[in-house]
N, C-alpha and C positions, 0 to 999 in steps of 0.2 A: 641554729647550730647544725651542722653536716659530720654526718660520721663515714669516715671514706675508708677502702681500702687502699686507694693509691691516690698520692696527689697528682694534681696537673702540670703541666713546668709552670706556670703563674702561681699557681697555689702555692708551690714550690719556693718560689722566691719570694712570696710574702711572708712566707713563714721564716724561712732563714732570717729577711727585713727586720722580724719582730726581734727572733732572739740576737741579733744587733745588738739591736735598740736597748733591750732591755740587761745586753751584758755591758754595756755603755752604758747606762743607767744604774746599774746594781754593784758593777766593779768586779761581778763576776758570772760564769756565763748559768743560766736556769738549768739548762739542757746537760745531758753528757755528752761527751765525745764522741761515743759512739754511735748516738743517734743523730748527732749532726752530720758526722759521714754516712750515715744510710739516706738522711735527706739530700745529701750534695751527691752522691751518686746512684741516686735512684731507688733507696729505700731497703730494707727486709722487707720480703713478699707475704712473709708471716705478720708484720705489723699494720694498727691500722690507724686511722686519724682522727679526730674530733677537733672541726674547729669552728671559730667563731668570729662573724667577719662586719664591719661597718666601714662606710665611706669607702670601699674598694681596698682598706686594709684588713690583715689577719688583726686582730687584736686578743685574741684568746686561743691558744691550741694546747691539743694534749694528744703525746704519744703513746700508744697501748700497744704495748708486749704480753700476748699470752702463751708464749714461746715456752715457758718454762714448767714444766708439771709437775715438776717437785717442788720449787720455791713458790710456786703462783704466780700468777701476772701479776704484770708491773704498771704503773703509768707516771708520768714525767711529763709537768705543765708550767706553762708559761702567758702571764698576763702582762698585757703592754701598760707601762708606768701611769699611762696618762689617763686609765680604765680601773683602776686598783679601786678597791670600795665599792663596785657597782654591781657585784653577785656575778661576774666574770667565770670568777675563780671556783668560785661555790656549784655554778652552774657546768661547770667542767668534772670536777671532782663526783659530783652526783651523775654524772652521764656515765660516767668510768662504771663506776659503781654497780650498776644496773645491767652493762656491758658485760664487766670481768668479773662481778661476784664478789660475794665477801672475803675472801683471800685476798683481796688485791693490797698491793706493796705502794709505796708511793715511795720519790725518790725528791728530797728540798734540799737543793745546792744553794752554801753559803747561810748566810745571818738574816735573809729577810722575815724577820718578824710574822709578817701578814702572810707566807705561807707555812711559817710552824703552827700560829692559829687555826689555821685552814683544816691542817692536820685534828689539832686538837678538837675541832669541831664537829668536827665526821668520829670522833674517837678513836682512834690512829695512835697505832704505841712502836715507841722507837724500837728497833729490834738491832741494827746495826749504824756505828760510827766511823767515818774517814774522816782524818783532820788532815788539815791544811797547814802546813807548815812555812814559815820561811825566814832569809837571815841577810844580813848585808854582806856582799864579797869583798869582805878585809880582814885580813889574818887568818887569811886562810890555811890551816896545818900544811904539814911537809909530806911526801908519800912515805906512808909507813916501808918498814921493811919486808918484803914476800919473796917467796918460792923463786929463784933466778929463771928458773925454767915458764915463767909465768910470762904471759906477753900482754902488754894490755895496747892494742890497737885501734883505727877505724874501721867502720864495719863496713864491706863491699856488697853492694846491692846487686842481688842478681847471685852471686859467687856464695854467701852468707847467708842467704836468705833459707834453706832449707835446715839448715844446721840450725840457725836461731829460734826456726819453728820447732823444733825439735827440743831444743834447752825451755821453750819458753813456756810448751805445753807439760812438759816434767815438775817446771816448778809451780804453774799455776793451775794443775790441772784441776781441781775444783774452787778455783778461782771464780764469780762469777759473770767478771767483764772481762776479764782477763785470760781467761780457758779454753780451749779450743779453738783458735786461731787455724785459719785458711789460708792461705800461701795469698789469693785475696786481700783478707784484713791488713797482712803485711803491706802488701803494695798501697791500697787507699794512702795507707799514712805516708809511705816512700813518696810519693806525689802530691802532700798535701805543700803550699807555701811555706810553712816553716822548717821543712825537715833539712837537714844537713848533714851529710853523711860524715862529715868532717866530726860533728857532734855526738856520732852514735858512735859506742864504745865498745869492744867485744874485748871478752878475756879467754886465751887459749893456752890450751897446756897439752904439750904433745902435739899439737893439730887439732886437737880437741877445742870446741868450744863451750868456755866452763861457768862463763857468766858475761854477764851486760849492763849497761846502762844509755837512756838515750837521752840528748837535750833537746829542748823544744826552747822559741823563744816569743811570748803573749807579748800584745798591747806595740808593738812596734809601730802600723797603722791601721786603720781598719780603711773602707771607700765607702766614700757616698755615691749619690745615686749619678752622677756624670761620669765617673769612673773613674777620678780624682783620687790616690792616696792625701789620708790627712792622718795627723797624728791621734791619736784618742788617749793614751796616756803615755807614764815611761813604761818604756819596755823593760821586761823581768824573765828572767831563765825560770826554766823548771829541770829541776830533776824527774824525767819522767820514765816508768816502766824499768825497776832494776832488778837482775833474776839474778841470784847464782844458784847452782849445780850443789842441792844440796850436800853430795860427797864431798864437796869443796868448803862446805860452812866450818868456822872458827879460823883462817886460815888471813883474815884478815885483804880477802878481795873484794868484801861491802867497802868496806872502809877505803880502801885505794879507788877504786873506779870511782865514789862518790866525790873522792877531793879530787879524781882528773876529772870529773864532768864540772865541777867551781870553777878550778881553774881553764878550763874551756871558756865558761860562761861572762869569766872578770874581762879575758883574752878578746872575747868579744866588743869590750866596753860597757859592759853591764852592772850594774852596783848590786842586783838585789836577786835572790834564788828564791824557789818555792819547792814545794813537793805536798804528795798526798800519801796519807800511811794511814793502814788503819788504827783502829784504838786500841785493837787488842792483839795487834802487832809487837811484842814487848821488846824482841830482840832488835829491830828495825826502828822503834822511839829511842831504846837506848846509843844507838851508831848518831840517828841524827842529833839527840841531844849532845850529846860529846862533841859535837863539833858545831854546835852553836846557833841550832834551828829552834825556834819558838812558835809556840802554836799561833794561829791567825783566822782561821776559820774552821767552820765544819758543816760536812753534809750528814744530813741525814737521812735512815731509810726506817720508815714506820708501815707496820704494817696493820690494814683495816681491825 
């Protein structure tokens, strides 16, 4: 096992490899977002690596966040399917350990079993829930009735993009993946293969901009190693990342930008939406229950 502060570009693309692999394997991805965009573009300088390598593959890695001094670090691990049962996982988790100290957080995306054990093993207690929501796009409601002066558009990249920082650090500012955004953060994901600007929704009142919502669309193709698109599953919209302006709450702009990003996603040809909410999110379960999300999975975050 190699504890690095910076991968290699090889190390680099064996590890993206794994978590492929392993989100093709599991049906959803181990990692979050936003460390898979610090991997694909070169990393946080603040994080560091542990991995674990056989036959010239990664087969075990794990990302270490101690970035945070008030929540404590974090770490977020991934075992290749074909290695599971072998003290991989165990062997990771305990390296962490030793690293970050007993504060450390652990983050287990999705239902895999053998890493909530994992958790459990080490005695690891759940401290926060995001669920995974989602619903078929049919019968999808009508747009409610709002403010005339209300505009709900696409968002212009470049033109928008200061404003949106601006909205998005008001509403999430103690947000934890969510907060503090960099004019940066924004672009990674403006260039990542899924983004669509057609997709991203801004709501403005007066010139103001008063809330959003964006769509992403998973599972369309992923490539193998020739550079071949293939399919890996059907593709599924997300409702991802929706803010409004909390001077604007009750006013009925969750609920309109949520059914224009559906309707986006059906427009698409897409049958099926997802989203993420936390669990003690109540006003934001109650918007998506009413219009016909069911829960599907969940991550969890436990801490040592």
């Amino acid at each position: 096992m190699q504890h690095l502060d910076h991968l290699s570009d090889t190390q680099q693309s064996l590890v993206l490899d794994l978590i492929n692999r392993t989100t093709n394997h599991d049906g959803t991805p181990p990692i979050a977002e936003h460390i898979l965009l610090h991997l694909r573009y070169g990393g946080d300088k603040a994080d560091s690596h542990l991995l674990v390598e056989k036959d010239n593959q990664v087969i075990g890695y794990a990302h270490l966040d101690q970035t945070d001094l008030v929540a404590g670090p974090s770490v977020e691990l991934v075992v290749d399917p074909s290695y599971r049962g072998a003290g991989v996982g165990k062997a990771l988790l305990s390296e962490a350990i030793k690293i970050c100290g007993k504060s450390l957080r652990l983050w287990v995306h999705g239902e895999q079993e053998a890493a909530h054990s994992l958790a459990a093993a080490f005695n690891f207690k759940k401290i926060r829930t995001v669920l995974q929501m989602s619903k078929p796009l049919i019968d999808i409601q009508p747009l409610p009735t709002i403010d005339k002066e209300i505009i709900i558009r696409s968002f212009l990249p470049g033109i928008d993009s200061d404003a949106w920082l601006e909205l998005n650090d008001k509403v999430f500012k103690d947000h934890p993946e969510q907060g503090g955004w960099q004019l940066s953060d924004l672009n990674h994901r403006l260039t990542e293969e899924w983004f669509d600007e057609k997709g991203f929704f801004i709501v403005e009142k007066n010139k103001q901009v008063i809330a959003s919502t964006w769509t992403k669309v998973h599972g369309e193709h992923s490539h193998d190693h020739d550079g071949e698109a293939s399919h890996a599953h059907p593709a599924i919209g997300e409702i991802y990342i929706t803010a409004v302006d909390p001077e604007y709450a009750g006013l009925g702009i969750g609920k309109a930008l949520t059914i224009t990003a559906l309707n986006y996603l059906k427009y698409q040809g897409l049958t099926d939406a997802m989203l993420y909410v936390d669990f003690d999110n109540k006003a934001a379960l109650n918007l998506y229950d009413s219009l016909g999300f069911k829960l599907s999975s969940k991550d969890i975050l436990y801490r040592l």
